[in-house]
CHARMM-style PDB file with segment names, atoms N, HN, CA, C and O in Angstrom:
ATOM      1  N   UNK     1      -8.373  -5.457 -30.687  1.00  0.00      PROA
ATOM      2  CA  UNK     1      -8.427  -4.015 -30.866  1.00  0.00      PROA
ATOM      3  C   UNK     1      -7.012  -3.467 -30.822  1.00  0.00      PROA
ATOM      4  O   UNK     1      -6.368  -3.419 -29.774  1.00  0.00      PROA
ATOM      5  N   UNK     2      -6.677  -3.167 -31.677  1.00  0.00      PROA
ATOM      6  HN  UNK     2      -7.200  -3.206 -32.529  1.00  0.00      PROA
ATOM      7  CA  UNK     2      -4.951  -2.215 -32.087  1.00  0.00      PROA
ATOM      8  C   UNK     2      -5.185  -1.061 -30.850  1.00  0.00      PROA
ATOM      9  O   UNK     2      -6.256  -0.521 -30.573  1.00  0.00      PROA
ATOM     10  N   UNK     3      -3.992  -0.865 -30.256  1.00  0.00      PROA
ATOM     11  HN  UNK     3      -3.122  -1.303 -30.481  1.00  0.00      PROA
ATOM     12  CA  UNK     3      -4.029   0.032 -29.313  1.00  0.00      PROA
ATOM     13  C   UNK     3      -3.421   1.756 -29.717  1.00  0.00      PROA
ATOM     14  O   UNK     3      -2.754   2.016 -30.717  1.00  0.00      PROA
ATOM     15  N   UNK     4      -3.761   2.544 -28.894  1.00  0.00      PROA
ATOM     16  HN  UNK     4      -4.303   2.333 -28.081  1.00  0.00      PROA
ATOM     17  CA  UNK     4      -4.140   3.716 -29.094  1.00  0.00      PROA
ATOM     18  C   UNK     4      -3.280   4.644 -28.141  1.00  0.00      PROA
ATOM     19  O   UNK     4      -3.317   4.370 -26.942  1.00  0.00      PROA
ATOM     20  N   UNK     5      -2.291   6.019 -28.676  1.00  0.00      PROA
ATOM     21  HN  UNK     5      -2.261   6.242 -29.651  1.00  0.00      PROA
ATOM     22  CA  UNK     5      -1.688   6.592 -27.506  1.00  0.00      PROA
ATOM     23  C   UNK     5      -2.610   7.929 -28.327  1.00  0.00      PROA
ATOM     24  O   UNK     5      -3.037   7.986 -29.480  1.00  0.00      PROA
ATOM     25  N   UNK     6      -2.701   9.078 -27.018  1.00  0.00      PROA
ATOM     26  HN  UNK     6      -2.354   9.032 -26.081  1.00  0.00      PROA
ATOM     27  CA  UNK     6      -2.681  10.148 -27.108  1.00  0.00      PROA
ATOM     28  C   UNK     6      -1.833  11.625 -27.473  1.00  0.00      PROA
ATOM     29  O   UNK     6      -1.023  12.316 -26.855  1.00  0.00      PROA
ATOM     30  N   UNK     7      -2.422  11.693 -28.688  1.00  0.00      PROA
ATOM     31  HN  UNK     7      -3.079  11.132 -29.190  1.00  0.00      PROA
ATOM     32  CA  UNK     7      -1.615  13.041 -29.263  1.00  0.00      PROA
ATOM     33  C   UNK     7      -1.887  14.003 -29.246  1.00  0.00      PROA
ATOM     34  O   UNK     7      -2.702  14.096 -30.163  1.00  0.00      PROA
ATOM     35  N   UNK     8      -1.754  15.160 -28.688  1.00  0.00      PROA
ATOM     36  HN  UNK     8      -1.091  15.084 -27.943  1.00  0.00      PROA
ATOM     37  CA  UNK     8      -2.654  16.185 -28.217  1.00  0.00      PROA
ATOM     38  C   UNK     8      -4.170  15.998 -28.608  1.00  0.00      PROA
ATOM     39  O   UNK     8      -4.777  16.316 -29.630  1.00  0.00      PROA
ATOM     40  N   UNK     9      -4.669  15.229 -27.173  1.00  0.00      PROA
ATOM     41  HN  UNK     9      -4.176  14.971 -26.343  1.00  0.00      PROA
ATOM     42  CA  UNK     9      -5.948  15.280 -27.235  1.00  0.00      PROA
ATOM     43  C   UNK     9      -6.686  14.318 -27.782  1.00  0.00      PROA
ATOM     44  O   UNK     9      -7.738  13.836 -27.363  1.00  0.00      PROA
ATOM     45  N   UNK    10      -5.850  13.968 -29.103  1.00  0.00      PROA
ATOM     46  HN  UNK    10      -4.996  14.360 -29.444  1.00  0.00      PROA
ATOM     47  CA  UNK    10      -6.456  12.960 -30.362  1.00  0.00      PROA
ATOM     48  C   UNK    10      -6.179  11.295 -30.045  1.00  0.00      PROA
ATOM     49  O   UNK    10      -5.076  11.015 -29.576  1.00  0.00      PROA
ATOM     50  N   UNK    11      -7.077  10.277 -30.271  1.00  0.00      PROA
ATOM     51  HN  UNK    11      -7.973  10.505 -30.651  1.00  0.00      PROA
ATOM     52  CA  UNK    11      -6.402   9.153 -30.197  1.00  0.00      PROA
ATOM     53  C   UNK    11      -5.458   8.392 -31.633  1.00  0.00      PROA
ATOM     54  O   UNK    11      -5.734   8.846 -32.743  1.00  0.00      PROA
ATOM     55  N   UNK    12      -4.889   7.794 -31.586  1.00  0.00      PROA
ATOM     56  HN  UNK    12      -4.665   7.425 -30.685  1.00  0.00      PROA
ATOM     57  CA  UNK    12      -4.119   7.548 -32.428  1.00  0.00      PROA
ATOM     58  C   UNK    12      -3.710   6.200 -32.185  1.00  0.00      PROA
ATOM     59  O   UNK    12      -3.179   5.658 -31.215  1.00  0.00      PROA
ATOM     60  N   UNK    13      -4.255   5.613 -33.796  1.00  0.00      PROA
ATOM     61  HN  UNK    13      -4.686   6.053 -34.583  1.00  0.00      PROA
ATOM     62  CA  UNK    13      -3.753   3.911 -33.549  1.00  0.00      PROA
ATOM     63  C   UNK    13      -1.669   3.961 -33.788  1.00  0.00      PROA
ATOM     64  O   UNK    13      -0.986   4.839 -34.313  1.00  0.00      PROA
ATOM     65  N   UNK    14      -1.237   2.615 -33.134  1.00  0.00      PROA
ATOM     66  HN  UNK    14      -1.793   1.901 -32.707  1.00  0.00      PROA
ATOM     67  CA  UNK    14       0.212   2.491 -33.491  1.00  0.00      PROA
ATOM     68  C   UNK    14       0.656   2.464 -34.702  1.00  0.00      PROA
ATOM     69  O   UNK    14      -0.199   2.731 -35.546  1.00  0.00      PROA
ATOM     70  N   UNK    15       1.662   2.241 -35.074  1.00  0.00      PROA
ATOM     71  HN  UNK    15       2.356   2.023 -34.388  1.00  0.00      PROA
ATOM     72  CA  UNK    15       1.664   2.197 -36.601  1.00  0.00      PROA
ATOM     73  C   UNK    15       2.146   0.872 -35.751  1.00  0.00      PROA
ATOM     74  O   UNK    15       2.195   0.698 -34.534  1.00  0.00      PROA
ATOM     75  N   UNK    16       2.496  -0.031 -36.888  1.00  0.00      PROA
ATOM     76  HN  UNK    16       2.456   0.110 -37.878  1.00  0.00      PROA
ATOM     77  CA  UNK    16       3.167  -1.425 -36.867  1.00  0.00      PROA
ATOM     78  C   UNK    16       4.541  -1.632 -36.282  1.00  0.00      PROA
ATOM     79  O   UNK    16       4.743  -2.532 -35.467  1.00  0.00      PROA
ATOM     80  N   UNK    17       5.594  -0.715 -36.733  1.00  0.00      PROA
ATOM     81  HN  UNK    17       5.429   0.016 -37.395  1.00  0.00      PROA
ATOM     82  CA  UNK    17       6.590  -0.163 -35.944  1.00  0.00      PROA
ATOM     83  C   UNK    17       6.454  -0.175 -34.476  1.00  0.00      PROA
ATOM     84  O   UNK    17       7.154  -0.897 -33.766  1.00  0.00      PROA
ATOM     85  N   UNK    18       5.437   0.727 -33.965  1.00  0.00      PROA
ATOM     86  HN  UNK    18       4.868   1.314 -34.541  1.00  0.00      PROA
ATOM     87  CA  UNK    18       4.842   1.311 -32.718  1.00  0.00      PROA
ATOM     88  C   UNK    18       4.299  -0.055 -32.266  1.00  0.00      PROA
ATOM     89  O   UNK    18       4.505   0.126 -31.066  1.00  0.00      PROA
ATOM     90  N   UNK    19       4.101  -0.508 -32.286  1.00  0.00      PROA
ATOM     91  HN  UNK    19       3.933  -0.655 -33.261  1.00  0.00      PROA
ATOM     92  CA  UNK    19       3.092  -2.044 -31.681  1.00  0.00      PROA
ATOM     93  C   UNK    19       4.150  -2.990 -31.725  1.00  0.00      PROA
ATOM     94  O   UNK    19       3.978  -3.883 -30.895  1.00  0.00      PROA
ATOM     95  N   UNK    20       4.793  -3.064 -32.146  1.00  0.00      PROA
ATOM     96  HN  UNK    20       4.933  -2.339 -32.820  1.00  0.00      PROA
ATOM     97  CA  UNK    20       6.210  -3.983 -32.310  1.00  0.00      PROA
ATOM     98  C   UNK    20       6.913  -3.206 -30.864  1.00  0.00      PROA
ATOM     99  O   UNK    20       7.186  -3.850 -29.851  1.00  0.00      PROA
ATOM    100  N   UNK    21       7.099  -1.957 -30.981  1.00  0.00      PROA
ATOM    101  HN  UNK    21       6.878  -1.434 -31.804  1.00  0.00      PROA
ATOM    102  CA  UNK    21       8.256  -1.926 -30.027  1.00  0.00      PROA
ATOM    103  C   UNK    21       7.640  -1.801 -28.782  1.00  0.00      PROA
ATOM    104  O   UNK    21       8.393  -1.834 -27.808  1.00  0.00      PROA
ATOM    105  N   UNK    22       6.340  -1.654 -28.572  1.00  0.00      PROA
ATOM    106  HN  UNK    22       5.729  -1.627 -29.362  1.00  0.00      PROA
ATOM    107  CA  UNK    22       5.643  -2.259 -27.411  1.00  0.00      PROA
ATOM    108  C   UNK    22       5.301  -3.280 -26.762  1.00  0.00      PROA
ATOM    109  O   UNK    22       5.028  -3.538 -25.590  1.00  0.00      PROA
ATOM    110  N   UNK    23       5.386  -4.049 -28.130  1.00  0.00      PROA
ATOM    111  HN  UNK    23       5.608  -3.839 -29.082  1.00  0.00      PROA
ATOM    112  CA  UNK    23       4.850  -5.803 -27.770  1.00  0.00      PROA
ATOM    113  C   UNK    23       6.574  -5.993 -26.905  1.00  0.00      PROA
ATOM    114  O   UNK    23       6.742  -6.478 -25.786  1.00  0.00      PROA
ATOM    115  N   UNK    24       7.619  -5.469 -27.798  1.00  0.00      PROA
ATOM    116  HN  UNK    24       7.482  -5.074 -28.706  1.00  0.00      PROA
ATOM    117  CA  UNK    24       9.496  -6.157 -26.990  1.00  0.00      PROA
ATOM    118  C   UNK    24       9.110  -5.217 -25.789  1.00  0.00      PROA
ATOM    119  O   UNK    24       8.583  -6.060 -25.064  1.00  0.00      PROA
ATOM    120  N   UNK    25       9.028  -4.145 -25.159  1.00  0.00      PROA
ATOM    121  HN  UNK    25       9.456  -3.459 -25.748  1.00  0.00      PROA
ATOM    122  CA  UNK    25       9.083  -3.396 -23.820  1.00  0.00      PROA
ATOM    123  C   UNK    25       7.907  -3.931 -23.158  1.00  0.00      PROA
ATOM    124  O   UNK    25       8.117  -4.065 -21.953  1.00  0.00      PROA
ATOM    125  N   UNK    26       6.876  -4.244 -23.478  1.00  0.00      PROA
ATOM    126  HN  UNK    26       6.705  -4.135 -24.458  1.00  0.00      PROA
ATOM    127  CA  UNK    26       6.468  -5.180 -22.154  1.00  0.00      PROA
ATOM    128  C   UNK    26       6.787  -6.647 -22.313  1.00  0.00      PROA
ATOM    129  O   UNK    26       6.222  -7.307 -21.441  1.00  0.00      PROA
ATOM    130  N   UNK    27       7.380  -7.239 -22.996  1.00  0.00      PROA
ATOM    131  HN  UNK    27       7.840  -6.703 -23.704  1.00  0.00      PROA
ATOM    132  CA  UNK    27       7.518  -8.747 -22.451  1.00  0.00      PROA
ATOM    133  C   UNK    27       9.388  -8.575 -21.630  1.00  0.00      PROA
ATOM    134  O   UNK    27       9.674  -9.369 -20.735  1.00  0.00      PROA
ATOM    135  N   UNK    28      10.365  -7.586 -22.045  1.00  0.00      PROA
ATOM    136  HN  UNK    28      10.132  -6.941 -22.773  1.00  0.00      PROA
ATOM    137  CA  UNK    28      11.071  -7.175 -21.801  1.00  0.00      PROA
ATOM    138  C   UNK    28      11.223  -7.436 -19.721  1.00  0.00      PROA
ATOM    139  O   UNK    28      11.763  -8.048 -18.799  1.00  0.00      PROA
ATOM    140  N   UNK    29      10.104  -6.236 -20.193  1.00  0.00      PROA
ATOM    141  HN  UNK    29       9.665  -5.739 -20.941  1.00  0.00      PROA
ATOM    142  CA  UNK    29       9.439  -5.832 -18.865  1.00  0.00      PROA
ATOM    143  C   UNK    29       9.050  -6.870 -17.749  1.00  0.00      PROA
ATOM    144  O   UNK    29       9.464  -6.893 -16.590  1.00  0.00      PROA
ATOM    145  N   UNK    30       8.138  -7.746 -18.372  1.00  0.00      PROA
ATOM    146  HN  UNK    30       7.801  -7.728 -19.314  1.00  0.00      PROA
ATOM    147  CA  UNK    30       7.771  -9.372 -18.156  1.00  0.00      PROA
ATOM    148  C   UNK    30       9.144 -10.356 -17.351  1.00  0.00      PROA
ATOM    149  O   UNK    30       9.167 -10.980 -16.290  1.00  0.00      PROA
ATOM    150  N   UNK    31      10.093 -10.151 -18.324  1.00  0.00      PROA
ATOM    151  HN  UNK    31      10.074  -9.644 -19.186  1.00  0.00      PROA
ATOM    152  CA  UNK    31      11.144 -10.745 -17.925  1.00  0.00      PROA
ATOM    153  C   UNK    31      11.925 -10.585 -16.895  1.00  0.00      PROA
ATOM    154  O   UNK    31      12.423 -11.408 -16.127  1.00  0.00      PROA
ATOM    155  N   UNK    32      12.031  -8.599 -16.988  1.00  0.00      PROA
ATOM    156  HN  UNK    32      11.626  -7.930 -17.611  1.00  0.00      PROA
ATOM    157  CA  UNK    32      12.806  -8.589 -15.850  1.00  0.00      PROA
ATOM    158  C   UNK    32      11.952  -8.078 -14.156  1.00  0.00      PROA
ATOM    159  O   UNK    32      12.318  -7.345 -13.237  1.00  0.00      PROA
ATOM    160  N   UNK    33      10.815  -8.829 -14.379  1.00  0.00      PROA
ATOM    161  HN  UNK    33      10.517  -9.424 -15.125  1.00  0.00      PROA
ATOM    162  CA  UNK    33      10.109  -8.595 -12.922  1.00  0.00      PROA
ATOM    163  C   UNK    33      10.342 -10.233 -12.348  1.00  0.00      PROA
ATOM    164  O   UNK    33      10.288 -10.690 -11.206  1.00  0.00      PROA
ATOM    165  N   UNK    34      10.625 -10.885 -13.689  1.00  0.00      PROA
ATOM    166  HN  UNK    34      10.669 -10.514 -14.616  1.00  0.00      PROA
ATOM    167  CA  UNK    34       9.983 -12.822 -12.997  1.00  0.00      PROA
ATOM    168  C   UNK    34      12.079 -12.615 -12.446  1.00  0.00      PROA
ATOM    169  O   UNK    34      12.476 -13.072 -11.374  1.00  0.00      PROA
ATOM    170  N   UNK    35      13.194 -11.758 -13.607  1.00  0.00      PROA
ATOM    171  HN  UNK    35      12.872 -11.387 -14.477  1.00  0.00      PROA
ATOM    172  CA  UNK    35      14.241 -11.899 -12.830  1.00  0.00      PROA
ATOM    173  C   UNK    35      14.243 -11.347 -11.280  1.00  0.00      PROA
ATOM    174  O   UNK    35      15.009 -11.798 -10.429  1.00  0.00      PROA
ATOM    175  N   UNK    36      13.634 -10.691 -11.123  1.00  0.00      PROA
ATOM    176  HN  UNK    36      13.011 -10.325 -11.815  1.00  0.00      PROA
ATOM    177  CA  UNK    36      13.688  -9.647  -9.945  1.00  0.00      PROA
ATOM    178  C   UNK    36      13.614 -10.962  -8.739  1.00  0.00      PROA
ATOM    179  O   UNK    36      14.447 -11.446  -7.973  1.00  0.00      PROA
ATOM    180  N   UNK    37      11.812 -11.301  -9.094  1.00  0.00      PROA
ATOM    181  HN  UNK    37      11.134 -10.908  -9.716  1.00  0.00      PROA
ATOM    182  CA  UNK    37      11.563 -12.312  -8.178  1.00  0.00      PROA
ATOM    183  C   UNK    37      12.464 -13.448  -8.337  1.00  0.00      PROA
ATOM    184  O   UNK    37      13.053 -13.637  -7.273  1.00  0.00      PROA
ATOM    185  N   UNK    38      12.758 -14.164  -9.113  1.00  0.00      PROA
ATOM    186  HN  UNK    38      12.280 -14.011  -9.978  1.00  0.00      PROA
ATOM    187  CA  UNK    38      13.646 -15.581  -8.620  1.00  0.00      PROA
ATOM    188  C   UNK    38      15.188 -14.835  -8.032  1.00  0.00      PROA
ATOM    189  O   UNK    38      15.876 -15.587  -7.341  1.00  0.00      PROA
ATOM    190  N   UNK    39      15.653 -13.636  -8.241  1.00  0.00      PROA
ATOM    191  HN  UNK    39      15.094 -13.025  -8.803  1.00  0.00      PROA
ATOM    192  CA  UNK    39      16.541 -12.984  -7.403  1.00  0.00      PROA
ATOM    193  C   UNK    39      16.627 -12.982  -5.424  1.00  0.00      PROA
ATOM    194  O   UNK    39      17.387 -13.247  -4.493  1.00  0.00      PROA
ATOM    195  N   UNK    40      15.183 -12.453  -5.745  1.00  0.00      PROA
ATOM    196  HN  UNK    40      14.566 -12.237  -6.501  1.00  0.00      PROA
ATOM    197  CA  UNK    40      14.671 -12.433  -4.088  1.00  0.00      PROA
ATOM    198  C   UNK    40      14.445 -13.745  -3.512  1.00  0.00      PROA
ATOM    199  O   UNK    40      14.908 -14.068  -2.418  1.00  0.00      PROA
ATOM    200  N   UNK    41      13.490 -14.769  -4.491  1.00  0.00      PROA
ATOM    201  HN  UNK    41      13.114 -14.507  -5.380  1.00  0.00      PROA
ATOM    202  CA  UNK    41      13.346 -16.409  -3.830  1.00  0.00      PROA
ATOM    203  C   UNK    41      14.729 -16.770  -3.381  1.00  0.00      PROA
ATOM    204  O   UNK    41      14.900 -17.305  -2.285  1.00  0.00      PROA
ATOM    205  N   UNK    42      16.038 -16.410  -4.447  1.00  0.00      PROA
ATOM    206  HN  UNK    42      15.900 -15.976  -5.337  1.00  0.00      PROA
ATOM    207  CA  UNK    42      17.263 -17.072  -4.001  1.00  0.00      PROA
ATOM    208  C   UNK    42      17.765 -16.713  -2.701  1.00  0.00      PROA
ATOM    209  O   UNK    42      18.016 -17.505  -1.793  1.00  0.00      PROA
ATOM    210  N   UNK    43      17.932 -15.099  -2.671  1.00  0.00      PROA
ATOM    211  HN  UNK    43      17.728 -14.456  -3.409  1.00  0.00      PROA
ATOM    212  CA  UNK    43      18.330 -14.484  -1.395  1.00  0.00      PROA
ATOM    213  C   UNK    43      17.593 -15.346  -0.101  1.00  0.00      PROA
ATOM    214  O   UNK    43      18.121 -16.005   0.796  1.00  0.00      PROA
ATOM    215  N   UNK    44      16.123 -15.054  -0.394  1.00  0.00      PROA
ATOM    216  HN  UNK    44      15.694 -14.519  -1.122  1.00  0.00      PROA
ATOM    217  CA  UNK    44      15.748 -15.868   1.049  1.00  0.00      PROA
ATOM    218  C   UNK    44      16.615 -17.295   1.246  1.00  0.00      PROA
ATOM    219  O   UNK    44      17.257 -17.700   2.215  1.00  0.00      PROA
ATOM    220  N   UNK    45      16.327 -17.982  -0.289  1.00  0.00      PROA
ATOM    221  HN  UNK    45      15.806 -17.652  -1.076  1.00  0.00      PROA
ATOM    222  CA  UNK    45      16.692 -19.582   0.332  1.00  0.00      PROA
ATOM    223  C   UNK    45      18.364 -19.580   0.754  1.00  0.00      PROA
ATOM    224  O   UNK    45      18.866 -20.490   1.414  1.00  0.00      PROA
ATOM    225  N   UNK    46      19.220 -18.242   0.189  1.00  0.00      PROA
ATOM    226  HN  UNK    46      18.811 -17.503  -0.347  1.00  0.00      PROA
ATOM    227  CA  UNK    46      20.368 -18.515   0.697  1.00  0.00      PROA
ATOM    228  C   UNK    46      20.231 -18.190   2.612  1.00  0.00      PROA
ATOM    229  O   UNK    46      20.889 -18.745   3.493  1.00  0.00      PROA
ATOM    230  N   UNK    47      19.304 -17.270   2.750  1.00  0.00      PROA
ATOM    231  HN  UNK    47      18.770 -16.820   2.035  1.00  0.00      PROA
ATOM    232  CA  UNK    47      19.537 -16.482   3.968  1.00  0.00      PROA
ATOM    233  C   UNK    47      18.793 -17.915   5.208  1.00  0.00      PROA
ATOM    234  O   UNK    47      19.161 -18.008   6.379  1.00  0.00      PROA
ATOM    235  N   UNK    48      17.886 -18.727   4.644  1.00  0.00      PROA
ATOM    236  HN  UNK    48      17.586 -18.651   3.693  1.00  0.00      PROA
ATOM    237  CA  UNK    48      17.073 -20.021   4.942  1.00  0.00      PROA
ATOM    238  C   UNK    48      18.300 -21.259   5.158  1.00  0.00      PROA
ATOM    239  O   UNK    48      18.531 -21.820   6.229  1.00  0.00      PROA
ATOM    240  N   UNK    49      18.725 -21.413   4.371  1.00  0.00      PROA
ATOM    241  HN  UNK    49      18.537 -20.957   3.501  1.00  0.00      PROA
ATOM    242  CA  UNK    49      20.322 -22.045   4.293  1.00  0.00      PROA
ATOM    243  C   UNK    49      21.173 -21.791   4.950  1.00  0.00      PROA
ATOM    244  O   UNK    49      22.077 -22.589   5.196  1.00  0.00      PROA
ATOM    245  N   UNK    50      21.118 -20.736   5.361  1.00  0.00      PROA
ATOM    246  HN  UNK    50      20.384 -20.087   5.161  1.00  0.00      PROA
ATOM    247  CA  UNK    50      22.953 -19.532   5.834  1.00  0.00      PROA
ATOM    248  C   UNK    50      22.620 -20.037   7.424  1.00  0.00      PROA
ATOM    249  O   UNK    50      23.532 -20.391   8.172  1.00  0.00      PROA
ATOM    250  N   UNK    51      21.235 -20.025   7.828  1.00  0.00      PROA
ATOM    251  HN  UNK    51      20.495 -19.738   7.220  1.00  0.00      PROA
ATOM    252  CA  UNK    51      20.451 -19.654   9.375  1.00  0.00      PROA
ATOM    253  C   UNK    51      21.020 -21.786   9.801  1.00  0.00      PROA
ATOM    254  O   UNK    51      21.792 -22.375  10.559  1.00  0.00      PROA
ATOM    255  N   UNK    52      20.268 -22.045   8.997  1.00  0.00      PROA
ATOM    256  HN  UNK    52      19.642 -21.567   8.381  1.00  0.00      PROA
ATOM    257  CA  UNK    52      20.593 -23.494   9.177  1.00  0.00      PROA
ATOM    258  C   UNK    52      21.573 -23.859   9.601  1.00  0.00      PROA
ATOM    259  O   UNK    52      21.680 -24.243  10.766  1.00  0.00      PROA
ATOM    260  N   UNK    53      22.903 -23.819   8.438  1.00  0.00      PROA
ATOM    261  HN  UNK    53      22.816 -23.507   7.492  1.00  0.00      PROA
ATOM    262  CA  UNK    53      23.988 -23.703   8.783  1.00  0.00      PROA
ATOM    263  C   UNK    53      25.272 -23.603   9.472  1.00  0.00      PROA
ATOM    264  O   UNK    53      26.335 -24.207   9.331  1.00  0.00      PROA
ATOM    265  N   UNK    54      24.604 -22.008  10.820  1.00  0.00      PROA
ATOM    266  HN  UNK    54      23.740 -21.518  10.935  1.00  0.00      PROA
ATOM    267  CA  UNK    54      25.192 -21.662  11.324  1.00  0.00      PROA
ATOM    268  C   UNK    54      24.495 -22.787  12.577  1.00  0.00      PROA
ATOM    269  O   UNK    54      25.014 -23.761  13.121  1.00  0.00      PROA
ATOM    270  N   UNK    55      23.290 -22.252  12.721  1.00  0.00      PROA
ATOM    271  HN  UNK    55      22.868 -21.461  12.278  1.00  0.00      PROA
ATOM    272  CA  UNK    55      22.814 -23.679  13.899  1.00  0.00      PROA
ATOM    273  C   UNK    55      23.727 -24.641  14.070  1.00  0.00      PROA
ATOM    274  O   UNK    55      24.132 -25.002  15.175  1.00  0.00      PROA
ATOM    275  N   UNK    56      24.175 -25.200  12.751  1.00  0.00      PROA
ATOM    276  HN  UNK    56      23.846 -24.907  11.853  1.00  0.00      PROA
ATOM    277  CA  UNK    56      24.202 -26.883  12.989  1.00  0.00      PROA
ATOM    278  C   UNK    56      26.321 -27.292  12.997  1.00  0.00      PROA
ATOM    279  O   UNK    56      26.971 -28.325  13.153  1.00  0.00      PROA
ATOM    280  N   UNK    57      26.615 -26.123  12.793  1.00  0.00      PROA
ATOM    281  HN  UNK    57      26.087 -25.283  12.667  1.00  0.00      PROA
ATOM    282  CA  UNK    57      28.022 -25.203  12.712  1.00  0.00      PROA
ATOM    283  C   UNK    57      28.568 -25.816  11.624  1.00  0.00      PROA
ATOM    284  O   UNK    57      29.634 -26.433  11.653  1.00  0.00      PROA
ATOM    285  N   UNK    58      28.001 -25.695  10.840  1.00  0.00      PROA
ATOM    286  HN  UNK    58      27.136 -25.195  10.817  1.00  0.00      PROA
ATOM    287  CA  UNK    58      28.713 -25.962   9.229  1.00  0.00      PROA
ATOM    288  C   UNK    58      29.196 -24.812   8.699  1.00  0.00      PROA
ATOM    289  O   UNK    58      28.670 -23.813   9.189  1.00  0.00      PROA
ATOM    290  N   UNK    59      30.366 -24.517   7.510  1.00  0.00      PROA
ATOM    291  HN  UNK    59      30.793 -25.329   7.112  1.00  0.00      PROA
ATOM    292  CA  UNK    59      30.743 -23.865   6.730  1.00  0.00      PROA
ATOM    293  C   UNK    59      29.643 -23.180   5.856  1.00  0.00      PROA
ATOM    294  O   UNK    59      28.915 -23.962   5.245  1.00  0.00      PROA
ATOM    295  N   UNK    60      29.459 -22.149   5.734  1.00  0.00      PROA
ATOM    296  HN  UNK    60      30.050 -21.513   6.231  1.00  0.00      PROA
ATOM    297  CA  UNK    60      28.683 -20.941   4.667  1.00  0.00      PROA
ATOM    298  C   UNK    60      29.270 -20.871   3.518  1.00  0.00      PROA
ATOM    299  O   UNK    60      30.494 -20.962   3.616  1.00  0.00      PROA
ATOM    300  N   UNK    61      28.766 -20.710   2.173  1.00  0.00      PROA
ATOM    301  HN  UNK    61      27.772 -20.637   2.093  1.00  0.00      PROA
ATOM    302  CA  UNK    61      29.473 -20.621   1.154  1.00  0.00      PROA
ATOM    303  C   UNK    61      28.946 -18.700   1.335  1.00  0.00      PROA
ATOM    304  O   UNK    61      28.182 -18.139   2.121  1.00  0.00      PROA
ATOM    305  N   UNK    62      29.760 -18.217   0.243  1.00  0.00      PROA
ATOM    306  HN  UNK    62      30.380 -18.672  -0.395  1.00  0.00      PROA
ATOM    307  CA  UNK    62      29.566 -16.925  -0.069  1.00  0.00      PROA
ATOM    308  C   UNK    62      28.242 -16.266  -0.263  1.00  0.00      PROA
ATOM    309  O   UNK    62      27.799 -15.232   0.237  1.00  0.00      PROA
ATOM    310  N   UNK    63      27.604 -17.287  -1.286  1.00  0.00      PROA
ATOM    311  HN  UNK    63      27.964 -18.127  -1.692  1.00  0.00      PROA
ATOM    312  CA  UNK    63      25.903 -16.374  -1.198  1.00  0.00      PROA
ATOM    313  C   UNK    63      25.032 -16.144   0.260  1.00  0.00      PROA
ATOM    314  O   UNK    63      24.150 -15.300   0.424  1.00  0.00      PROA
ATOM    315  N   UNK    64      25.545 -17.165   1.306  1.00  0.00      PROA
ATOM    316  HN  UNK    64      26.261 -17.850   1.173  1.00  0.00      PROA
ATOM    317  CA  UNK    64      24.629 -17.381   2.131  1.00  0.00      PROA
ATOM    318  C   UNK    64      25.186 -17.031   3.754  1.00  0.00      PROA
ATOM    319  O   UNK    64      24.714 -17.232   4.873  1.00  0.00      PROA
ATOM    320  N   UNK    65      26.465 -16.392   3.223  1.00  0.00      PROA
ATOM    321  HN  UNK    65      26.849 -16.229   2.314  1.00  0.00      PROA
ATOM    322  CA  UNK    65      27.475 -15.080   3.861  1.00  0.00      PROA
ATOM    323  C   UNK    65      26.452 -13.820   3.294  1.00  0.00      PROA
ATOM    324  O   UNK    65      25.886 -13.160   4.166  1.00  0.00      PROA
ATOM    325  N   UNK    66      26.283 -13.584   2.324  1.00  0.00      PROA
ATOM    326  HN  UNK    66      26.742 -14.121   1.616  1.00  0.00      PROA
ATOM    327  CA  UNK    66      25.865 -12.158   1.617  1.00  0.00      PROA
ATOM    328  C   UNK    66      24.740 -11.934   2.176  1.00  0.00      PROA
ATOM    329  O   UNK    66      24.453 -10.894   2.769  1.00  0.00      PROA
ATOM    330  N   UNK    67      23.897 -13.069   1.999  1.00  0.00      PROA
ATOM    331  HN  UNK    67      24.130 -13.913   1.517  1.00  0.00      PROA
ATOM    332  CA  UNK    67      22.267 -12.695   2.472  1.00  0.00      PROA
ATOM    333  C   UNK    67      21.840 -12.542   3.735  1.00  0.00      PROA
ATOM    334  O   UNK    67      20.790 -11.954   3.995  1.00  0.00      PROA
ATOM    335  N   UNK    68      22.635 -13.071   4.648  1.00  0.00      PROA
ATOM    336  HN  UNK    68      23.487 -13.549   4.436  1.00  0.00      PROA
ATOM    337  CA  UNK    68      22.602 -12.959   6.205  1.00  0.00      PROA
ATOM    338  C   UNK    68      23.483 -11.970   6.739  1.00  0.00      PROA
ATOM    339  O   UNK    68      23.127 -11.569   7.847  1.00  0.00      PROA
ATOM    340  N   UNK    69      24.775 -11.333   6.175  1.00  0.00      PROA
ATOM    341  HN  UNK    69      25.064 -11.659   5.275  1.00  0.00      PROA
ATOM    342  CA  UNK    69      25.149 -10.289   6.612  1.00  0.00      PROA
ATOM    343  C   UNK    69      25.121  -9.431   5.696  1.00  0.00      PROA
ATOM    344  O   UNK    69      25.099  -8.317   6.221  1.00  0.00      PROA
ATOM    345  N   UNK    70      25.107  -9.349   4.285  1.00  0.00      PROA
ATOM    346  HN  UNK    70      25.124 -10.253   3.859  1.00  0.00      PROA
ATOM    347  CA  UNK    70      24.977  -7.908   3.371  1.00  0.00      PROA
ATOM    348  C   UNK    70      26.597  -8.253   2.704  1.00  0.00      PROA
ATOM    349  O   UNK    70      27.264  -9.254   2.967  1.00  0.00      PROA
ATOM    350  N   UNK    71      26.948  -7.247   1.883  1.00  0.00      PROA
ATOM    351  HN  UNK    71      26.406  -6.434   1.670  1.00  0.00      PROA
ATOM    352  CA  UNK    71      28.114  -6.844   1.376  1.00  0.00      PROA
ATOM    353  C   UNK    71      28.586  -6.011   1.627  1.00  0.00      PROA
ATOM    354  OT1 UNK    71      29.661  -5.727   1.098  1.00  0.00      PROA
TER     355      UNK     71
END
């Protein structure tokens, strides 16, 4: 089923144009939520790493400086 926005009131199929630039803004979209999350997985595993680290008194590299104290 071709999808449908509202024009005063009326429904209205996309034109082809219109369905194209919807299909790129949600996979767009798609993309930058899975970046978001492997952003956050990293932070933890640096901040998981950083904790270790300091325990065992090893050297921190920079990411795992950032995630345990900030910038």
């Amino acid at each position: 089923m071709a999808r449908q926005h509202n024009i005063n009131g009326t429904k209205v199929p996309f034109t082809a144009e219109e369905e194209a630039a919807r299909d790129a803004e949600e996979a767009q979209a798609a993309i930058d939520k899975q970046t978001e999350a492997d952003a956050e997985t990293a932070k933890q595993n640096n901040k998981t790493s950083g904790k270790a680290k300091l325990k065992a008194g090893e050297a921190l590299n920079d990411a795992e400086v950032s995630a345990l104290f900030g910038d």
